[in-house]
C-alpha positions in Angstrom: 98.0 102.7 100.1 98.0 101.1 103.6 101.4 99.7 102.6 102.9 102.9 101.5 101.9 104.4 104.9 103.2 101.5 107.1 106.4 102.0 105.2 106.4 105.4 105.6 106.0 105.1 109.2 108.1 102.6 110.0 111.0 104.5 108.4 110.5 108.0 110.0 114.1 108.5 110.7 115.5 107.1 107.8 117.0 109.1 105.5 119.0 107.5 103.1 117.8 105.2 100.6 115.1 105.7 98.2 111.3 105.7 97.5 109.1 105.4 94.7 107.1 108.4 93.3 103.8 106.4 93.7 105.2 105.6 97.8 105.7 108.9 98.7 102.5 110.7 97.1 100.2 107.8 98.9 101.7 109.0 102.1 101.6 112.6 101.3 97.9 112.1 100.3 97.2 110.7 103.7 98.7 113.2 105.7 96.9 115.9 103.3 93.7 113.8 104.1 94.6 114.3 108.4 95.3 117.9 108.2 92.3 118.5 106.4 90.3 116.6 109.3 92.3 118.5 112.0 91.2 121.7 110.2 87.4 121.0 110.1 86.8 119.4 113.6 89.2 122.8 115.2 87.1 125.0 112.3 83.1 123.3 113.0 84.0 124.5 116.6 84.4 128.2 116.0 82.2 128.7 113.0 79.3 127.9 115.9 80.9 130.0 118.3 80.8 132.6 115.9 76.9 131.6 114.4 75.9 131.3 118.7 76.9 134.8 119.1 75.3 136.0 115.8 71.9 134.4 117.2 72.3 135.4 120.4 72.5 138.9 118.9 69.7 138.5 117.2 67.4 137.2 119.9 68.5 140.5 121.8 67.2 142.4 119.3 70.5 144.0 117.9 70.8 146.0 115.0 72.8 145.0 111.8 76.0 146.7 112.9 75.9 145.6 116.3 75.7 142.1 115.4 78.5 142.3 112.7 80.6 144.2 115.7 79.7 141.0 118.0 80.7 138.2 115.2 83.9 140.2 114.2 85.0 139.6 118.0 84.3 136.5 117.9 86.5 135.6 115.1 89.1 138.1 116.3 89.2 135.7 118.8 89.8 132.6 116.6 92.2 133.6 114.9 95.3 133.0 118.1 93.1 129.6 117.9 93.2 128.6 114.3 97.6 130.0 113.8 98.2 127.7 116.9 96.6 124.6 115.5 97.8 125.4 112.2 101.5 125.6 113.5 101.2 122.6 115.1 99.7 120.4 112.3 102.1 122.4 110.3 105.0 121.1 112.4 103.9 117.2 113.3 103.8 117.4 109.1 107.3 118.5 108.5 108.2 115.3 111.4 106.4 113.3 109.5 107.0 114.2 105.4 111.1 115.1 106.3 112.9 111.5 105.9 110.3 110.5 103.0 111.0 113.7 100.9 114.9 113.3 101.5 114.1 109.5 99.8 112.3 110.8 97.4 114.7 113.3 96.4 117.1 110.5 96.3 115.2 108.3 94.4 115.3 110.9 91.2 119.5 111.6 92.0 118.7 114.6 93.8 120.3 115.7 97.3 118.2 115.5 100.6 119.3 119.2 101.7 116.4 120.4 99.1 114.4 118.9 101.6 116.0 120.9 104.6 115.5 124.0 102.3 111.8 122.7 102.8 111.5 122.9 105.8 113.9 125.3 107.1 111.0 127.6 104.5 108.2 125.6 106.4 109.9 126.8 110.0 110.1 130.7 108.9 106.6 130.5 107.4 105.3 129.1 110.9 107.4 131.9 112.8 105.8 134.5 110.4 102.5 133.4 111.6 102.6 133.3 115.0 104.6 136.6 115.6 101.7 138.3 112.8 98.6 136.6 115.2 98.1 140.1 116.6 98.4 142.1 113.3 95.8 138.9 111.9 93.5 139.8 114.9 93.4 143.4 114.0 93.0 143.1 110.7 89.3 141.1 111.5 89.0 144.2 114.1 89.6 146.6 111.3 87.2 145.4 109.0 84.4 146.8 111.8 85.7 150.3 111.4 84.6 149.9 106.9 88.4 152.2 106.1 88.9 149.8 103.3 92.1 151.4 102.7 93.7 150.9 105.8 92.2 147.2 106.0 93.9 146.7 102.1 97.2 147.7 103.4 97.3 145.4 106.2 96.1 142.6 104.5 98.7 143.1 102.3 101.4 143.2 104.4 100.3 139.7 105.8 99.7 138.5 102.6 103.2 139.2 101.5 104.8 137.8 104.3 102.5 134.8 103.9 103.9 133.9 100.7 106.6 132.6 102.0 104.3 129.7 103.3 103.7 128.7 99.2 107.2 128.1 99.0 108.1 124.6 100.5 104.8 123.4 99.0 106.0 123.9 96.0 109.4 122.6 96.1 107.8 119.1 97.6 105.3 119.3 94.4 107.9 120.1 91.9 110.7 117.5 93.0 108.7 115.3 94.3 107.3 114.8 90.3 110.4 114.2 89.1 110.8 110.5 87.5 112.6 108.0 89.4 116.4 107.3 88.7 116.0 104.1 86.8 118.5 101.3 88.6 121.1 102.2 91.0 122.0 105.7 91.6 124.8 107.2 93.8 121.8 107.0 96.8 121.2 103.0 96.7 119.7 100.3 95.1 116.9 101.0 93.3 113.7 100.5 95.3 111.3 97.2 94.9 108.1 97.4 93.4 105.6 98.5 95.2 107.9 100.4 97.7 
């Protein structure tokens, strides 16, 4: 594993050439690993924000709704938080995935601009989510007011325009399962085990 992600690494900018199925999915599993961390220690941070006002409320004496009313804030208020970190992980990942998913696509004789379809996907999906961080805020404000119907349709709306975020994950899982080329393809040698 530690080889696969020295390798990976090293070869950041390196897009031509070719790596192993087994190479690429030890790196992507470590970078899967890291934004999983980022996401808990920005998370652990504003889940007690949001539990300190709860009790805080409750040590005031405040009623049921109040306290809901308080809490809601307070996660109307993480959510600019968590789209920010989210973009950024989001694009330190496409820096870091870009070069090895072109390789990989290589490796099984297919061309690297799948992999700028990726993350050209990736980019618009990020876009969608920071210009949507005030309709995202709302929609935790909304969910005070108890107009389910009105709270549906703008979850929906976000929703739809989240799908697009599905998208690049699933090219990188579908080509990035398909065998290797065996020998030399029209991308290079064939890599050496292990690589």
């Amino acid at each position: 594993m530690l080889q696969a992600i020295k390798y990976n690494l090293a070869n950041l900018t390196r897009f031509s050439g070719r790596d192993r199925r087994q190479t690429f999915w030890l790196y992507v599993l470590v970078l899967v690993i890291l934004q999983a961390i980022v996401s808990f220690a920005v998370s652990v941070p504003l889940m007690g924000a949001m539990m300190g006002e709860a009790f805080e409320a409750a040590r005031e004496g405040a009623s049921e709704a109040q306290m809901q009313s308080r809490i809601l804030a307070k996660a109307s208020g993480s959510v600019e938080i968590s789209t920010w970190v989210s973009a950024i992980s989001s694009l330190l990942l496409i820096g870091l995935l870009a070069a090895s998913f072109t390789r990989r696509l290589h490796d099984s004789s297919k061309p690297g601009w799948i992999a700028a379809i990726a993350a050209l996907l990736q980019l618009a999906s990020i876009a969608i989510a920071i210009a949507n961080i005030d309709q995202a805020t709302q929609i935790v404000l909304a969910a005070q007011t108890g107009d389910l119907e009105t709270l549906q349709e703008m979850q929906r709306q976000v929703a739809l325009q989240g799908m697009i975020g599905w998208l690049p994950l699933l090219i990188v899982l579908v080509f990035g399962l398909f065998p290797s080329t065996p020998g030399d393809n029209r991308y290079g040698e064939e890599p050496a085990p292990g690589l």
